[in-house]
C-alpha positions as CSV (number, residue, x, y, z in Angstrom):
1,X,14.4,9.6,8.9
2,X,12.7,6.5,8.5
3,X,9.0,7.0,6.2
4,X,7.3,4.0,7.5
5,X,8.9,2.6,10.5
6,X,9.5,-1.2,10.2
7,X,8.1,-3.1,13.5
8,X,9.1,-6.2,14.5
9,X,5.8,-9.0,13.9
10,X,5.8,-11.1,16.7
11,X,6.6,-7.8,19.6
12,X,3.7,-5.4,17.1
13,X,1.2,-9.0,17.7
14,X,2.2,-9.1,21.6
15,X,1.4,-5.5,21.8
16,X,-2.0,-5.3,20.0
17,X,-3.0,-8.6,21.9
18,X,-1.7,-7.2,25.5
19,X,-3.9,-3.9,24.6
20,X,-7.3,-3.2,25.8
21,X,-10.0,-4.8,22.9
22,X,-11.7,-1.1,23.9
23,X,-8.9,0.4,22.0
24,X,-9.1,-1.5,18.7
25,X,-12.8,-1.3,16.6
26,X,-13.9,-3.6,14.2
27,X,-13.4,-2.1,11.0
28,X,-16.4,-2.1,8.8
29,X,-15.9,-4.8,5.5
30,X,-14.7,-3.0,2.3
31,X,-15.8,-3.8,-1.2
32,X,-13.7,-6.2,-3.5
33,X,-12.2,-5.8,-6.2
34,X,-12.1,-7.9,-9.7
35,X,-10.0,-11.2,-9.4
36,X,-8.2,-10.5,-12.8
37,X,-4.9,-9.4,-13.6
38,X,-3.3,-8.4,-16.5
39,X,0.7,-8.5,-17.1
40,X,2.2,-6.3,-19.8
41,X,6.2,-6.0,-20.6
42,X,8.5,-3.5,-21.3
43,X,8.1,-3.0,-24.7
44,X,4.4,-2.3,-24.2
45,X,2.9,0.5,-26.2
46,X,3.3,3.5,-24.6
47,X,0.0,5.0,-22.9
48,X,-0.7,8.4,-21.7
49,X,-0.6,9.7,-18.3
50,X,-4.1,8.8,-16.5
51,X,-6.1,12.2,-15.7
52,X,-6.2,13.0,-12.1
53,X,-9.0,12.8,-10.4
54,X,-9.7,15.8,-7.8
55,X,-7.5,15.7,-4.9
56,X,-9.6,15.3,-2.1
57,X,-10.7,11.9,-0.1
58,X,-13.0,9.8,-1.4
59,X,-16.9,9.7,0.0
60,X,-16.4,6.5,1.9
61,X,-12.8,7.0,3.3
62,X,-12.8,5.8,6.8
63,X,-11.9,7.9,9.6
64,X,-9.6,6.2,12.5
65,X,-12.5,5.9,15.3
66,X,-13.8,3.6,12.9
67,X,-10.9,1.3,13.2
68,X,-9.7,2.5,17.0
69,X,-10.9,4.1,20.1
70,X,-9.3,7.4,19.4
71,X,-10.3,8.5,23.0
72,X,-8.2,5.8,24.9
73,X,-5.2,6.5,22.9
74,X,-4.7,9.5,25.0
75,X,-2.0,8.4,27.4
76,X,0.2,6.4,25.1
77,X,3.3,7.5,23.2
78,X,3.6,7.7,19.6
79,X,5.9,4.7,20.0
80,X,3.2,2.6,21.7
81,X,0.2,3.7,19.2
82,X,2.7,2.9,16.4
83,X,3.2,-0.8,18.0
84,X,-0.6,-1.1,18.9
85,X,-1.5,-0.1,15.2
86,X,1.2,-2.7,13.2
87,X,0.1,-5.4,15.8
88,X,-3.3,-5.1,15.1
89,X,-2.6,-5.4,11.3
90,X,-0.1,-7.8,11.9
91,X,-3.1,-10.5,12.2
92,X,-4.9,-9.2,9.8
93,X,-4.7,-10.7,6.3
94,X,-4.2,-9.4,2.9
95,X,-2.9,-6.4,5.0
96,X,-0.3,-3.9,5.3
97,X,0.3,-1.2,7.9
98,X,2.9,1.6,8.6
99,X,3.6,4.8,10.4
100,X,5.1,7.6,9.5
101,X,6.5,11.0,10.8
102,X,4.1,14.1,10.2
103,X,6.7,16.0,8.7
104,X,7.5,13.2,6.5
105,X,3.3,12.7,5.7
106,X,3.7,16.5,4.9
107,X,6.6,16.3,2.2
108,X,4.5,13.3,0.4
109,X,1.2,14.6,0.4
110,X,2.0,18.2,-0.7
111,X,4.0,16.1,-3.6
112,X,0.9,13.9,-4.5
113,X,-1.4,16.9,-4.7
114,X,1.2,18.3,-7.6
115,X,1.6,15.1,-9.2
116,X,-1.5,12.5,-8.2
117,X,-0.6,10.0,-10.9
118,X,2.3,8.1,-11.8
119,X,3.3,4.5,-13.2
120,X,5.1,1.6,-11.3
121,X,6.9,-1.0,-12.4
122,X,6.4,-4.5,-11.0
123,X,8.3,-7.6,-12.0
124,X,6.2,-10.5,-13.0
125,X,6.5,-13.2,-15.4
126,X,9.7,-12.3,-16.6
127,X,8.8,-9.1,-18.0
128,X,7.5,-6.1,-15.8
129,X,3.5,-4.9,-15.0
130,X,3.3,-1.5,-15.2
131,X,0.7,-0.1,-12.2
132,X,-1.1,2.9,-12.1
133,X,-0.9,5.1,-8.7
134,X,-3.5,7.8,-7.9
135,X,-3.9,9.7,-5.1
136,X,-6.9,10.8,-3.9
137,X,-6.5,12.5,-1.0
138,X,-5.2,10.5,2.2
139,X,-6.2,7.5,0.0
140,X,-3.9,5.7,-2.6
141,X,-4.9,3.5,-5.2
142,X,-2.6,0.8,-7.1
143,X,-4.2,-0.3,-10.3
144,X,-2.5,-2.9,-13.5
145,X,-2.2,-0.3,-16.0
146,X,-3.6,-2.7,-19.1
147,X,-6.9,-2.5,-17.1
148,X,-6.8,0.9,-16.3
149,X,-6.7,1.4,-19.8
150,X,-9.4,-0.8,-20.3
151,X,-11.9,0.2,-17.9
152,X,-10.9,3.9,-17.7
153,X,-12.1,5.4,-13.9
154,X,-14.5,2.3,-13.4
155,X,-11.2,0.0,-13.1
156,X,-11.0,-1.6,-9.9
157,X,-7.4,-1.3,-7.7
158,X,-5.7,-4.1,-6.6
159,X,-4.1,-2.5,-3.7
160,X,-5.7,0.5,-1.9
161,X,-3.7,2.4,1.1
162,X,-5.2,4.9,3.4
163,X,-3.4,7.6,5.7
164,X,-4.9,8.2,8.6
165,X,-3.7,11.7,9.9
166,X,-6.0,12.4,13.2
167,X,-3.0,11.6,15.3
168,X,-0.4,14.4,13.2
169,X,-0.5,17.1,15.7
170,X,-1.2,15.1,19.0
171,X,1.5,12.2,18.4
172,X,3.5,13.9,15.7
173,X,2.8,10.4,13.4
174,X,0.3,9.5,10.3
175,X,-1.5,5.9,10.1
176,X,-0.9,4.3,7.3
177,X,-3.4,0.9,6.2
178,X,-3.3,-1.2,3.4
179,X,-5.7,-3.4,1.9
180,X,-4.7,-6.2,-0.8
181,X,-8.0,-7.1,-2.7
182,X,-9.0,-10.8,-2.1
183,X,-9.2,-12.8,-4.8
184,X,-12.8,-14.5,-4.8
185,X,-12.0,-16.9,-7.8
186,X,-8.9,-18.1,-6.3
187,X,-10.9,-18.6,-2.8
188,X,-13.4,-20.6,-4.6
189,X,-11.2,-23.0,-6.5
190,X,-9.2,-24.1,-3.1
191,X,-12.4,-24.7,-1.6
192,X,-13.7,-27.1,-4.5
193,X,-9.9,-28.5,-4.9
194,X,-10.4,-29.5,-1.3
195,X,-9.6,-33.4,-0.4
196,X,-13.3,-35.3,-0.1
197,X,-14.3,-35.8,3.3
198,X,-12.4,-32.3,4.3
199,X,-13.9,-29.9,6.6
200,X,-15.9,-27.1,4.0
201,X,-15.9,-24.8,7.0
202,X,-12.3,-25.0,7.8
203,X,-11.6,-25.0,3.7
204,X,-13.5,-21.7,3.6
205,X,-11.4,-20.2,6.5
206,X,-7.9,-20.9,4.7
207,X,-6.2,-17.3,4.3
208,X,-7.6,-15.5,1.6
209,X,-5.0,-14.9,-2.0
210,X,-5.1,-12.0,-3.2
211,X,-5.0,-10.0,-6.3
212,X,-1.4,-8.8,-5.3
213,X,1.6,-10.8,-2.6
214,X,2.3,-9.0,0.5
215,X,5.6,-9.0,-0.9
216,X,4.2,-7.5,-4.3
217,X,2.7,-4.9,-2.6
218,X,5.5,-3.9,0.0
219,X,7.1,-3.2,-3.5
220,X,4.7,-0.9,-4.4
221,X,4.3,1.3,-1.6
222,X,8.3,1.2,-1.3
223,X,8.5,2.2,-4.8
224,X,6.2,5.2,-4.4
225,X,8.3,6.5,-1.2
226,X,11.2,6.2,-3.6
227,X,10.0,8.2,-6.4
228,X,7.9,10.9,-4.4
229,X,10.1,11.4,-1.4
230,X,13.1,9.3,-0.2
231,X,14.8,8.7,-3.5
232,X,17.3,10.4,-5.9
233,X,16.5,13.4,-7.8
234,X,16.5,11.5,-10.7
235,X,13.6,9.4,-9.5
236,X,12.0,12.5,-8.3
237,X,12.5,14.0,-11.9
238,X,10.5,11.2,-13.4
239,X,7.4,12.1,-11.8
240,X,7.3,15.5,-12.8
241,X,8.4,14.6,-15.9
242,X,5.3,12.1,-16.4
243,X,2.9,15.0,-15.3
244,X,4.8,18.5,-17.2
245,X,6.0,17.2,-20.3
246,X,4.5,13.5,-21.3
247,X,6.2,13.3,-24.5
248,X,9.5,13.0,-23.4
249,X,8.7,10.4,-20.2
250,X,10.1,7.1,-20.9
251,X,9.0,3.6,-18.9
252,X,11.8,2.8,-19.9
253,X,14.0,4.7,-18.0
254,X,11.2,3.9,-14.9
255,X,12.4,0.7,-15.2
256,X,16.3,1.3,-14.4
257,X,15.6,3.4,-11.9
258,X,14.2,0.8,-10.0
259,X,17.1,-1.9,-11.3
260,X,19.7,0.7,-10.0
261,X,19.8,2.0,-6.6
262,X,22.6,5.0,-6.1
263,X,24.3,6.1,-2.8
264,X,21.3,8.5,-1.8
265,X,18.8,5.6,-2.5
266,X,21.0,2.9,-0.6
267,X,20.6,5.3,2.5
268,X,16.9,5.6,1.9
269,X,16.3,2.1,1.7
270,X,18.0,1.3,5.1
271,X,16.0,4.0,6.3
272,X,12.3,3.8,5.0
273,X,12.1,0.0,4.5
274,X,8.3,-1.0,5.4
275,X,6.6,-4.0,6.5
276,X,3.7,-6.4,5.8
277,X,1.3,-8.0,8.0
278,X,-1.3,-10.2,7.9
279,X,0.4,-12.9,6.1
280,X,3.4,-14.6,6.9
281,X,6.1,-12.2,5.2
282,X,8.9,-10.7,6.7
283,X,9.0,-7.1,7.9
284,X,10.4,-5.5,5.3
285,X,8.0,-2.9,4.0
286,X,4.5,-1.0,4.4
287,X,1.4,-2.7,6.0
288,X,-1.8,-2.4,6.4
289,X,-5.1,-4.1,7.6
């Protein structure tokens, strides 16, 4: 069964536009995050596991009515909130969006509330960044490990995801939103790189870059359905290994897990592939807004 459902862009945007604007609320603006990030290889030193935070939402975790009109969504099928949701996102950017089976929601979070932590590797540069994922709660924060380790709790995510579960008994599906964390330094040099003459306005409105691709972050939240629920139980093992017995987790062997996929993670893939929105990447992973 597939974790987040892939949709197709263009028939998710038709939906969301063809939708009733009483359906869909503004979101409120969310804070953003640092415009640095820090690559680290392989043969980095060898941290240790980041303590947990408590596992319950964060204070200012926002509930669905503040991003739809939960009321309305009464007389459509999962399959048509699932549409209405990715479409919505779809035009979003910086954004990634997904929907997932309850039962599915169920097996993942009662695995992030044993194991809230663990470490992904993402290629870059030649070498691989290795990020820090925390759960809190519905909420899931991806954070460069080298600034983790830095900055401690006041380190700032580059990628936060939020599961919206309001819908899990009625429609049998949980929300899932992404948000990429803009990158204000990069938005400020495109403006002053702009041509003399040019339109400041229009420079300004040019899609944000952020912190992480769409594609980088598909990877992420890919990885982590790999490793908590859809993948082999030797990617399974590493998780618990990271929390029960430190000493003897190796990034190492993080890393060829994710070089090597075996006959039960080929089937997963197929199966759980997400997909981005907001910018102009191909369905292919989780989204969000």
């Amino acid at each position: 069964m597939a974790a987040y459902q892939a949709e197709d862009a263009a028939a998710a945007a038709a939906a969301a536009a063809a939708a009733s604007p009483e359906v869909l609320a503004a979101p409120s603006e969310q804070a953003t995050p640092s415009e640095q990030t820090t690559t680290t290889t392989a043969a980095a030193a060898k941290p240790s596991p980041a303590r947990p935070r408590a596992f319950r939402d964060p204070p200012t975790t926002p509930t669905l009515s503040t991003v739809m009109n939960v009321e309305k969504l009464g007389p459509l099928t999962a399959e048509q909130v699932g549409a209405l949701w990715n479409g919505y996102h779809a035009r979003k950017a910086l954004s990634l969006s997904g929907v997932m089976p309850s039962d599915f929601w169920a097996r993942l979070a009662a695995r992030a509330a044993r194991c809230p932590t663990f470490v992904l590797p993402l290629p870059r540069d030649g070498g691989w960044e290795f990020v820090l994922m925390e759960w809190q709660g519905r909420v899931l924060s991806f954070t460069p490990l080298v600034e983790y380790k830095a900055h401690g709790a006041a380190a700032r995510p580059h990628l936060v995801v939020t599961h919206f579960t309001e819908l899990a008994q009625d429609k049998g599906l949980v929300l899932m939103a992404g948000e990429i964390t803009p990158c204000p330094k990069a938005a400020a040099e495109a403006l002053l790189a702009s041509p003399p003459g040019s339109d400041p306005v229009a420079a300004a409105a040019r899609p944000p870059t952020g912190l992480l691709t769409p594609a980088e972050a598909q990877n992420l939240v890919y990885q982590m359905q790999e490793f908590y629920v859809t993948g082999s139980d030797t990617k399974r093992a590493l998780v618990q290994t990271f929390h029960e017995d430190p000493a003897r987790f190796a990034y190492h062997q993080v890393i060829e897990a994710v070089e090597k996929l075996d006959d039960g993670d080929i089937t997963a893939a197929l199966d759980a592939a997400p997909s981005a929105a907001g910018a102009s990447a191909a369905p292919s992973a989780a989204t969000k807004a």
